[in-house]
N, C-alpha and C positions, 0 to 999 in steps of 0.2 A: 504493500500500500504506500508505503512510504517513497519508495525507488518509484512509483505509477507518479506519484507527484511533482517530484524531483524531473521526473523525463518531462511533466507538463508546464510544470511553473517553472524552469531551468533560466528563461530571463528575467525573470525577479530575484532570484537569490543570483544571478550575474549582478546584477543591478548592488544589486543589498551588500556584495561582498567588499567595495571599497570603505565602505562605513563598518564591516565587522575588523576589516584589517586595519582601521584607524583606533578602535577602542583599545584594538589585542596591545599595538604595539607604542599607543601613550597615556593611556588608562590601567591597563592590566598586567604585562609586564613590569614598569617602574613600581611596582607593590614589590617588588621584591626587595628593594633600596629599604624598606621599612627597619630590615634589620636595622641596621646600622644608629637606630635611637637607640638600640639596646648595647652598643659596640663605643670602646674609645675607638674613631673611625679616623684613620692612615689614609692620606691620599697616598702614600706610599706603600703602603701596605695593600689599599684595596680593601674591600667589605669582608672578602673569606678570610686573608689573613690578617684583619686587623683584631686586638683582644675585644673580649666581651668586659662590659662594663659590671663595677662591682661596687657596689650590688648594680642590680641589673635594671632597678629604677634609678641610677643614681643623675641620669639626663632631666626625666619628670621633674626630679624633687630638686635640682637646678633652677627650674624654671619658676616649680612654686612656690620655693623658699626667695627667689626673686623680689626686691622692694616693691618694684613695677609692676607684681601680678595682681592684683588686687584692681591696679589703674587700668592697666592693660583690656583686661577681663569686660571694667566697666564700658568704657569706651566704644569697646566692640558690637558689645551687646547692644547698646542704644543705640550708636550708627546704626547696627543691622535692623534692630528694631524699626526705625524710624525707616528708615528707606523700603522696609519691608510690608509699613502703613500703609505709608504715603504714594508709595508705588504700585500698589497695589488696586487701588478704589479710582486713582483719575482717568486710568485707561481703559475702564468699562465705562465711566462715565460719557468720553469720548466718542466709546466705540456705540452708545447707543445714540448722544446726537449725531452722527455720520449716517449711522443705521437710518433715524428719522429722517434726516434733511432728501428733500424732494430736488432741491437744487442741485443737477449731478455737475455741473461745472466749480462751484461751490466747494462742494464735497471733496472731489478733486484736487484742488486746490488745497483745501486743509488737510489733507490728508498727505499729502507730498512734502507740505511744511512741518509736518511733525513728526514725519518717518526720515526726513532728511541727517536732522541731528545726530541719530542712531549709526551712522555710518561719522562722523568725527571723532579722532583722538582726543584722551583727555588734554595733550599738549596744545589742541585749537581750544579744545574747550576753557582750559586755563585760558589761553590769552585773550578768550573773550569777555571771559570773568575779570580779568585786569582792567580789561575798556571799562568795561560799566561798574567795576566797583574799589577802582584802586582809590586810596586816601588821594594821592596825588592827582588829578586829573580826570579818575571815573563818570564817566556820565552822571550816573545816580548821585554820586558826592556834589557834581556840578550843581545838578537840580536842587540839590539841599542846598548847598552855599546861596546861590538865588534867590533861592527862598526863607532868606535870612538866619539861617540855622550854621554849623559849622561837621565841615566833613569827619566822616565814621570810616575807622578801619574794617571792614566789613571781614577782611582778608584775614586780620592779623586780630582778632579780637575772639576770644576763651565765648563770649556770650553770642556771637554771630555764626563762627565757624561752622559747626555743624551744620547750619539752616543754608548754607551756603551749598557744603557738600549733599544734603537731601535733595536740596531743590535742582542742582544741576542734573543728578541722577536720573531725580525726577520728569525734568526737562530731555533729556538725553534717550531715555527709553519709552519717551509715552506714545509715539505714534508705533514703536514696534510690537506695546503691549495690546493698543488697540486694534491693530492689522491681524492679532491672534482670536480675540474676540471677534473681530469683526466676520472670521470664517466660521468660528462657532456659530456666530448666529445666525449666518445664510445657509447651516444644515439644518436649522428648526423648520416644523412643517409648517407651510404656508395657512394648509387650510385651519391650522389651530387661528388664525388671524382674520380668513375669513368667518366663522363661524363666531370668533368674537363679534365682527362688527354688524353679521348678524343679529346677536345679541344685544345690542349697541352700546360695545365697550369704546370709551375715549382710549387715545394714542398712550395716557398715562398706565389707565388700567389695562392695556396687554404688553407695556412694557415692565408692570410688574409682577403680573400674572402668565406671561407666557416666554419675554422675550429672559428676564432674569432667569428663571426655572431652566431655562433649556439651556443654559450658558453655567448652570451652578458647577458642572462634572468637569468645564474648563478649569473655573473660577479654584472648583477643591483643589485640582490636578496642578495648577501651576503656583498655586498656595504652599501645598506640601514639598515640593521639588524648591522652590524657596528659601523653608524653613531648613531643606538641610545644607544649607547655604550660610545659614544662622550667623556662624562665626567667621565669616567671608566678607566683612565690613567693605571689599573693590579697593585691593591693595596700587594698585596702578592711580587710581582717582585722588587716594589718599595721599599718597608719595610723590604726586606731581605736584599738588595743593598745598599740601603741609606748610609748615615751618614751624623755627624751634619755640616762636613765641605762644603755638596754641598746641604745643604737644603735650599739655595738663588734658584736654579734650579731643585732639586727634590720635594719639598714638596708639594704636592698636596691635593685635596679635603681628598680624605680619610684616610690620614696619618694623618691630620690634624684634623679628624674627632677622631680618635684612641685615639691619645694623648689627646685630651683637651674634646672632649666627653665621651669617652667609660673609658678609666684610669682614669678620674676626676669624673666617675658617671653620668654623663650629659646626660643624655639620652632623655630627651628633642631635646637640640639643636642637638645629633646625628642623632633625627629622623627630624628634620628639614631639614637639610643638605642633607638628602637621600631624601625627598620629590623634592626639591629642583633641585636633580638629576634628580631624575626621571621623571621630567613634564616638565626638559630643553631636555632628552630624547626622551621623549614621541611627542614634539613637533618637533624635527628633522625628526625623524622618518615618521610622518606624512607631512609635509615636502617635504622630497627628493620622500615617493611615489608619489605624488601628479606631482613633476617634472618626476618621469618617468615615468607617467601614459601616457604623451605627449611621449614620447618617444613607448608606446605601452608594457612597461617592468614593471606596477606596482606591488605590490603582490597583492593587493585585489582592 
């Protein structure tokens, strides 16, 4: 049965094979480097024969007995938090005015401006955030001096910062979050809509009776694949943005991983740290499906 399938669907698992040989060979293979948090790790020595570390948590309890863990920890969690809100709710919102607007030129239109951004580096993205919000000269700062007030380091300020890096994230991913919604919701069945207005539901009541409902299985599915993202605060966004004056509220796991593991050589405790991540991920993950199993929304 299985070889009858194989001979019949043979150009889809062609198709499907560049994507199984991308997981094997930088997903699945590199698990093996794991050792090495549990190893004093040699680049000269190499991973087999470098020693095992003794005791054998002694990389972990490095990092926890660490001044910084406590800050590090916080940091992470509210960036992810936050970006993980905020991120979450504007691009459905989006993707149901899109859905509504009758105007397809319009539509068009917004939709190309907001998927646009998705495609720049944080390095453009930084420097657009300079124009509009440097103390020196920013747009935003201009319009406050104007208007009798005096400029804000938006950039450089412990109370700003974070709102800075939500919103550009935020800014950065909302037409790609909406583009994923937006196909959810052109596989909902039409006649649920005619038979609404049938009934004679307003555009409000089948957007929250029919169009939410039938988007909720997206909604759970990219919620949870999120969450195990948790402690993934977007090490690139952080470390172009940063600096040292707002690293009381920027500094997170992997910045902190950079510095004092990967520039110091540590490669030990940097694979500690990503272990670390990954089974405080793995067990989110596990987790939240687990609660929307109850809900009838799991992935597996």
């Amino acid at each position: 049965m299985a070889l009858a399938a194989l001979r019949k669907y043979w150009p889809f698992y062609v198709m499907l094979l560049p994507g199984v040989i991308f997981y094997l060979v930088f997903r699945y293979f590199p698990m093996y480097g794991m050792v090495i948090a549990f190893k004093d790790f040699s680049m000269m020595d190499g991973i087999l024969r470098s020693p095992w570390a003794n005791p054998w948590y002694k990389h972990f309890e490095t990092f926890y007995q660490s001044p910084y863990f406590g800050e590090l920890l916080r940091n992470t969690l509210l960036i992810s938090l936050y970006k993980l809100v905020w991120g979450t709710i504007p691009p459905i919102l989006l993707a149901l005015l899109l859905n509504e607007c009758r105007i397809r030129w319009l539509r068009s239109i917004v939709q190309t401006l907001t998927y646009m951004p998705h495609f720049l580096s944080w390095v453009i993205i930084f420097g657009i955030l300079i124009a509009l919000f440097s103390q020196n000269g920013g747009i935003v700062n201009r319009w406050i001096v104007e208007a009798g007030g005096s400029s804000y380091p938006f950039l450089t300020s412990t109370d700003t910062f974070r709102s800075v890096l939500v919103g550009s994230e935020v800014w950065q991913n909302l037409g790609w979050g909406a583009i994923i919604y937006l196909a959810a919701i052109a596989g909902i069945d039409p006649t649920l809509y005619e038979a609404a207005r049938v009934d004679g539901a307003s555009r409000l009541r089948m957007i929250w009776h029919i169009t939410i409902p039938g988007i909720r299985s997206v909604i759970v599915l990219l919620f949870i694949l999120k969450l195990g993202h948790l402690l993934d605060a977007g090490f690139d966004q952080i470390y172009i943005l940063y600096n040292i004056q707002v690293y009381p509220v920027a500094d997170i796991l992997d910045t902190w991983v950079y510095r004092t593991g990967l520039q110091q050589l540590n490669f030990s405790l940097a694979s500690a740290v990503g272990l670390f991540k990954s089974l405080i991920g793995m067990g989110l993950v596990l987790f939240a499906n687990n609660v929307a199993k109850r809900w009838g929304e799991g992935i597996w």
